[in-house]
N, C-alpha and C positions, 0 to 999 in steps of 0.2 A: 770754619764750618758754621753755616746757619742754622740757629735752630729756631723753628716757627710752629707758634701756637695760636691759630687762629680760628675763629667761629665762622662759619660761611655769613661771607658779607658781599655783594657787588661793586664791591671799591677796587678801582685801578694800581694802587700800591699797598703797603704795608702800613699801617695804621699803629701809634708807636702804642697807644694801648694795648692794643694787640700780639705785641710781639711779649715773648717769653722765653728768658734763656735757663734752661730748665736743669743748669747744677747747681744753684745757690738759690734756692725758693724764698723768698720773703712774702709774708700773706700781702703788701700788698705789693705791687708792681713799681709805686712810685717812694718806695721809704727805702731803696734797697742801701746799706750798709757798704763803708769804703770796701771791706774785707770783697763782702760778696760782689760789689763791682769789679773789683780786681778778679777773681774767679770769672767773673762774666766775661769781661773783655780776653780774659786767656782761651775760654773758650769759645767764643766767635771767632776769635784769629784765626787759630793754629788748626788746621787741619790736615786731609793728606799730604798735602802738597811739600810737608817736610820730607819726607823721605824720599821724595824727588830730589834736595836737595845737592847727596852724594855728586849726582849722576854731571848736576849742573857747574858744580867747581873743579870736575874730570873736564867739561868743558873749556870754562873759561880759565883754570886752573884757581888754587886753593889760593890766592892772592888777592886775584881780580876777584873772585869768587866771594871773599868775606868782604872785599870790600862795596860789592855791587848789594849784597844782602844789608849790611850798614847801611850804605845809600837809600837802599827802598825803605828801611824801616826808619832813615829821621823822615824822608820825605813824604812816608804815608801817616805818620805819627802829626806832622806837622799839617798836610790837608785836614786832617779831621779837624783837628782844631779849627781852622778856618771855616766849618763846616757848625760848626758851635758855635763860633762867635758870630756868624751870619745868622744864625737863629737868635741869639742875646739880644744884635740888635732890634730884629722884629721884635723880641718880649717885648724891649725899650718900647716901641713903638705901640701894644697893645694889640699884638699880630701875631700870638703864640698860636691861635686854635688854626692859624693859617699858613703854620709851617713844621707840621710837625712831621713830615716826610720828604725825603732825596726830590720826589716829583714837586712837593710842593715849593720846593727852594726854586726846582729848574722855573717854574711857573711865572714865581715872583719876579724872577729875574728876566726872563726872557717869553714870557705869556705863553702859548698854547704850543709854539715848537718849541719851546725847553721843556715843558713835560714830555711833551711826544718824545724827542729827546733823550731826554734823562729815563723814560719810562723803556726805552726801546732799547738801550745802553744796559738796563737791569734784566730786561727779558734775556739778551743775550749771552749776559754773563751768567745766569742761575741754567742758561740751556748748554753755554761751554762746561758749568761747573756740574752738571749733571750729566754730561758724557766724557767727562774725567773718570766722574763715578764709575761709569760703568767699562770704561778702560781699565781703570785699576782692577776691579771686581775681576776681571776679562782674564788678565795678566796673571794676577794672583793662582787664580785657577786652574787655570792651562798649569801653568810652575806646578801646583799641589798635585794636580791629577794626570802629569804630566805622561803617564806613563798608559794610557789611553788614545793616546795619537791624535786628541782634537785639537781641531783650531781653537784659536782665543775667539772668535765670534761665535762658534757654537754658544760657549757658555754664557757670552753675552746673551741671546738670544731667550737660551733659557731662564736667566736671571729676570728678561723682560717681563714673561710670563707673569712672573714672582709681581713683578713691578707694577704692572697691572693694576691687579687684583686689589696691594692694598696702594692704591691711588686713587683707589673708588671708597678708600673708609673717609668716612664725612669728617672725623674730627681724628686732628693730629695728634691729640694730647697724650694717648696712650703708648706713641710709638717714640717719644720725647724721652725716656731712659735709656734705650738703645743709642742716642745718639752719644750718651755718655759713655757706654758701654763700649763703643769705635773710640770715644777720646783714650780709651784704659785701654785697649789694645794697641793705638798707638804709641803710647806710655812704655808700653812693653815691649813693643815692638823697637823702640827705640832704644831701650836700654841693653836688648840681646843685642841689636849692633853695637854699642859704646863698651860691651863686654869684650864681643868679638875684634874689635879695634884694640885692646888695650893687651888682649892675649896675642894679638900680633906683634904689637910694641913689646912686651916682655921677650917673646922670640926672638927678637932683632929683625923681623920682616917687613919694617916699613924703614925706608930710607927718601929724605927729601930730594936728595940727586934723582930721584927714581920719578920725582913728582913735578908736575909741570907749577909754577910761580903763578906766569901769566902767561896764558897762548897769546902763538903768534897767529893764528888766525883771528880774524876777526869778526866773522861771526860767532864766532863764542861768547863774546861779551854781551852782546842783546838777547842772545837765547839765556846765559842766565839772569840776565838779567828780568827778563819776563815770567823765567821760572822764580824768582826772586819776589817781585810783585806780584806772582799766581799764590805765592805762600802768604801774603799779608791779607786771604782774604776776610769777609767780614765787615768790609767796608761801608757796606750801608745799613752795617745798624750804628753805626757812629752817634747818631739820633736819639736813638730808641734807650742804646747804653745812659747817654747823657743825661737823658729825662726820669730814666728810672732812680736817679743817686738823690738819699736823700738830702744832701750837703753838694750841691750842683757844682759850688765855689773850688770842690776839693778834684773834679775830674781832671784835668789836665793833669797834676801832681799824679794820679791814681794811673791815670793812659798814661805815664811817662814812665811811670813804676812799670806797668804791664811790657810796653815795650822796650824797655833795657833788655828784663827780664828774657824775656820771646827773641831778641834778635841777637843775644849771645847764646841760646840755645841753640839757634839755628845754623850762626855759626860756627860750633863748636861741631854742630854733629854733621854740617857738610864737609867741613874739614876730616873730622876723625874718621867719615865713612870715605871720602875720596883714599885719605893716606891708607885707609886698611886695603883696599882695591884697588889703587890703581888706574891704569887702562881697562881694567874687567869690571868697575863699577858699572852696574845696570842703571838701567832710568826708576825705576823703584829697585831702593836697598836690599828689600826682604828678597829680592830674586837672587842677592848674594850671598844669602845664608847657610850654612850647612843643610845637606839634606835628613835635618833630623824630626821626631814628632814633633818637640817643641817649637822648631820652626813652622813648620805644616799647622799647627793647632793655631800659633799666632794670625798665620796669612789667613785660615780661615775664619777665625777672630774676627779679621780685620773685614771679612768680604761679608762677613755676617751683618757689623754691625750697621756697613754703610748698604747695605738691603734696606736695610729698615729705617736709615736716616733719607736714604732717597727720596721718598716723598714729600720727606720735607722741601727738598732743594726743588721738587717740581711745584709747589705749590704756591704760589709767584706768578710763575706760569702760567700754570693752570685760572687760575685767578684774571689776569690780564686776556687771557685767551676766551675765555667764558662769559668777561664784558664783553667783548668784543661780539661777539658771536649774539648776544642778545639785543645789540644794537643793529645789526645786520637785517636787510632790508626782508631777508627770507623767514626771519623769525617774527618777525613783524607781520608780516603775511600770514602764519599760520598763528599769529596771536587774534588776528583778524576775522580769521576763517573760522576759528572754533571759540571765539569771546574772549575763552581764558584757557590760556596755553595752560594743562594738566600738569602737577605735581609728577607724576607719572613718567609723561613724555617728558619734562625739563632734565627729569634723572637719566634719565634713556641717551637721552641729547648730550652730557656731562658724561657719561660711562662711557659713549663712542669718543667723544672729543678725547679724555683725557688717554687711551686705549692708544688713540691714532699717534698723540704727542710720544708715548713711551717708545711705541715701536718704530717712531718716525729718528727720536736720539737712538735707540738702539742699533736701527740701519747707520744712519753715522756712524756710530762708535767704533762698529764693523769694519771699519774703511779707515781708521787712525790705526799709524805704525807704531804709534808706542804712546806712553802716559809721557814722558820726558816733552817728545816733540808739539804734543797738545795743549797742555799744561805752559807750555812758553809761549804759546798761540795765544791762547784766550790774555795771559798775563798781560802779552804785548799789545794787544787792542784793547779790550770793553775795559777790561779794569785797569790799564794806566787812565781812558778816558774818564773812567768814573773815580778811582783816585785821586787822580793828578790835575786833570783840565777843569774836570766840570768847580771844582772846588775853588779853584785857582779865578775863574771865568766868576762864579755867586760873588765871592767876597770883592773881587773888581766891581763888580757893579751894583754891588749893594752898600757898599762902603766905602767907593772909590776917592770922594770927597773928602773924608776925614783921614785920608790914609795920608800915611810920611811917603816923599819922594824915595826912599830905601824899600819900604814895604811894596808900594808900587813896580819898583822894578823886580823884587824876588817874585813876587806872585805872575810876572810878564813872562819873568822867566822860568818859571817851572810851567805856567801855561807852553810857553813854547818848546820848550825841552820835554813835557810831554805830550805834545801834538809830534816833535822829531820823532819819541822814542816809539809812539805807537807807528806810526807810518815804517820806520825801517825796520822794527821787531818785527812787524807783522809781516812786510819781506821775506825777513831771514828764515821766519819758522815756514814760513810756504816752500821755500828754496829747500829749507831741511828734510819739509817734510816731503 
């Protein structure tokens, strides 16, 4: 989960000053403590996409299943780092003020089409990972209020409304507690399942003959696989994390800490929630829950808090979409026509635009069959690219020279292994879906 704290600026990406992960505060941004780095990187990762997790080793089964989630998390643990060291070498160089963002790496590397690029790779992923959002929100609901007879789009829909509204507050900063607030329900949310798994286990209702190892299908394995890497997200603050530590030297130690941590959670609870369900694991867990208040109070916990974390994920978006727009030859035109384009109208112009974007993902959203099948979409495309290749592609050409013949060929080959995975994931989940 992203969380962004930014002042209105006309910048095309994310500016690492700028960024602010707002569970461990340090007064300044750049002294942040191991402790509170570790807190940070925990929560940029880990978002909903855990609880998708069940649904995905019901998939590929509880075998392939821990060990594709292993897989994604040395392999995204390890790009970042490549992602760091390409920036160390610019420090070397006297090129910090010139790389301090995902755009500015594609740039260096590759001039105006690796930002276009990398910039167009990030829009897509913050617009897949913001109609997850409102899949989930979708799902949850319908289940809560299920007894109403609406479709999951209504509630979509009406969530947009919501969505709207506060997408037109000018500063994110106030709505930055709630996003903690989604992390603590998921907290919870996770532990009624690992409750529920363990009262199964006491019963004698989970038996492994009963549970599949590894399917024999084989689209199962890239679907979760992409659910796998949909859950490592967070990827492009990789940057942001690294610059805010005041002991720079200690990050990788710190990310390696974080991700142990993170990816035997993960698979601990797709394993415990597969083995407590079965064949009837949902694509989100919490649709497995008893029908009790405590369950209902959690889902709408959970639909509460990611209300109010959504803007954050739009604003990125929003951001890239609004340069754009003011570069555009018809705004130019009416900056022309009346001198100086009014305060007024420019809000007018930002209230329609951002209006258009929510209700334009919420029509999407509409049209996804499930959070499982979507969630292994977006994994399988923009963020293996932005994980996997773009990282893989900087440190090749930024460092290719000094690199050992062994380095060389791992970085070829995770470049190519995820150029395969995106191309056949994003098959599979199309076929799924």
């Amino acid at each position: 989960m992203i969380f962004i704290h930014l002042e209105p600026e006309p910048t095309m990406e994310l500016p690492t000053d700028a960024v602010e992960i707002p569970l461990l505060h340090s007064s300044s941004p750049r002294t942040t403590s191991t402790l509170q780095a570790l807190g940070n990187i925990i929560v940029s990762v880990v978002g909903t996409g855990i609880l998708g997790l069940p649904y995905a080793f019901r998939i590929a089964g509880w075998g392939a299943g821990s060990f594709g989630v292993a897989l994604a998390g040395v392999a995204t643990y390890y790009c970042m780092l490549l992602l760091v060291k390409c920036r160390e070498k610019l420090t070397s160089q006297g090129r910090s003020k010139e790389s301090r963002t995902f755009g500015d790496l594609g740039y260096i590397c590759m001039g105006s089409k690796g930002r276009y690029l990398t910039e167009f790779l990030i829009f897509f992923a913050q617009c897949g990972g913001s109609v997850a959002y409102l899949v989930f929100i979708g799902q949850n609901l319908s289940s809560v209020f299920q007894g109403h007879g609406l479709a999951m789009s209504y509630y979509i829909f009406l969530i947009a409304v919501v969505e709207v509204v506060l997408s037109w507050i000018p500063s994110l900063a106030a709505l930055a507690p709630f996003s903690i607030f989604a992390d603590i329900c998921n907290a919870i949310a996770m532990g009624i399942v690992v409750k529920e798994d363990i009262q199964k286990a006491i019963a004698g209702g989970i038996s492994f003959d009963k549970r599949t190892a590894i399917t024999s299908n084989m689209r199962g394995l890239p679907f979760a696989g992409g659910m796998a890497v949909f859950c490592f997200e967070g990827f492009g603050m990789t940057l942001a994390l690294e610059s805010s530590m005041k002991d720079k030297a200690a990050f990788p130690k710190v990310l390696a800490q974080a991700f142990v941590g993170i990816t035997t959670v993960y698979v601990l609870f797709g394993f415990s929630g597969y083995m407590a369900y079965g064949d009837e694991t949902r694509d989100i867990i919490t649709l497995n829950l008893p029908n009790t208040w405590s369950t209902k109070a959690i889902q709408v916990g959970l639909c509460v808090g990611l209300v109010f974390t959504f803007p954050m994920m739009l604003h990125p978006i929003n951001e890239i979409v609004e340069d754009k727009l003011k570069q555009s030859s018809w705004f130019e035109k009416i900056q022309d026509s009346n001198n100086v384009f009014s305060g007024k109208q420019l809000k007018v112009a930002t209230y329609i635009s951002r209006a258009i974007i929510v209700l334009g993902l919420a029509m999407l959203a509409s049209f996804v069959p499930g959070f499982g099948l979507f969630a292994s979409l977006v994994g399988s495309t923009v963020c293996a690219l932005i994980s996997f290749v773009l990282p893989a592609i900087f440190h090749l050409r930024l460092m290719g020279s000094s690199l050992s013949f062994g380095q060389k060929v791992l970085d070829s080959f995770i470049l190519i292994s995820g150029l395969l995975f995106a191309v056949y994931g994003t098959y599979n989940s199309l076929v799924g879906i």
